[in-house]
C-alpha positions, 0 to 999 in steps of 0.5 A, a space after each residue: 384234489 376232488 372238487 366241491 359238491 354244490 347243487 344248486 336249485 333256482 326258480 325257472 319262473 323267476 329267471 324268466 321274469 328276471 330275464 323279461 325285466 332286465 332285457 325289456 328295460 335294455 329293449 326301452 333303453 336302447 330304443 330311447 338312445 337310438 331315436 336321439 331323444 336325449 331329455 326323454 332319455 335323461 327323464 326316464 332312464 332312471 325309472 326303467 334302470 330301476 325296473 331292470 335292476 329289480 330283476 336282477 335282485 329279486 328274481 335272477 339273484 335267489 339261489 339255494 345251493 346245497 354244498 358238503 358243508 351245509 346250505 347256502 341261501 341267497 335271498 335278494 338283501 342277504 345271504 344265509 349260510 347255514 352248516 348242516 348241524 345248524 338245522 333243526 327241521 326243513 318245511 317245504 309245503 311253501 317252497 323251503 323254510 329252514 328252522 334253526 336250532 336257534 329257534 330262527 328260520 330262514 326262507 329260500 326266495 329261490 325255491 318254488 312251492 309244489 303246485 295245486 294238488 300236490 301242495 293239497 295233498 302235503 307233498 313237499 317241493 323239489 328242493 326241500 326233499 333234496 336237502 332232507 336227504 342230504 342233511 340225513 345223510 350228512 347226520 349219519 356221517 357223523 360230522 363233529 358238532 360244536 359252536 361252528 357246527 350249529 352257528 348260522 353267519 347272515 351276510 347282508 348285500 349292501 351292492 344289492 341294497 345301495 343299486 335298488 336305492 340310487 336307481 330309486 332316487 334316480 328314477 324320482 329325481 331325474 324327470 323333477 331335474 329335465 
């Protein structure tokens, strides 16, 4: 059995970000249980879980992976799957924008947009050649076309959203409540 072509491109800013915000929030957290200060703990808990949490969805989640079906972005609230016949043009100047044959497009939160000059100069990021090329060569395959083919499916996140709300209502409730 051959395994699954995936290639996955992520933004290793964003990750240090991510890895700043989560680790910083657990850093105040632990430090606020370890000094034995319960009310302060209870007061500000929320707010720096929240901080925490925003890491996790904004900068560790995003992802484009790039797989033998087509292009699966993941973008904080949802996630869009797209099969390669469903592609009508890919723009990286910003980063990936993917337009759709549908007229739709879809933006890779995951994938960082050249720098300085070579932006200027009109050079394409990373991630957006690759799946140029891959997409050329899928189309050069000839894989069958039909509703399935061309039909993106948008799935939204409903963990990604309810965590971001209840830490939001913690973080404001809780100092009202100690």
């Amino acid at each position: 059995m051959a395994t699954p072509y995936v290639q996955t491109y992520r933004s290793t800013v964003a990750r240090r970000l991510a890895v700043a915000l989560m680790g910083g929030a657990g850093v105040v957290l632990v430090g606020l249980a370890v000094g034995g200060d319960v009310e302060l703990l209870l007061r500000w808990g929320g707010a720096v879980l929240l901080l925490g949490a925003i890491g996790w969805v904004v900068y560790w989640r995003p992802a484009l992976h790039l797989t033998d079906d087509g292009l699966q972005v993941v973008n904080p609230f949802r996630t869009v799957e797209v099969p390669w016949g469903a592609l009508e043009e890919v723009d990286g100047r910003y980063g990936v924008r993917l337009v759709l044959l549908d007229g739709s497009t879809v933006d890779a939160w995951a994938c960082p947009p050249p720098l300085g000059m070579d932006r200027a100069r009109g050079k394409e990021s990373e991630a957006a050649t690759a799946v140029r090329e891959r997409w050329r060569r899928e189309e050069a395959t000839g894989r069958p076309a039909g509703p399935e083919a061309t039909r993106s499916l948008v799935r939204p996140d409903p963990a990604a959203v309810a965590t971001l709300a209840l830490l939001a209502l913690a973080a404001v409730v809780t100092p009202l409540l100690v």
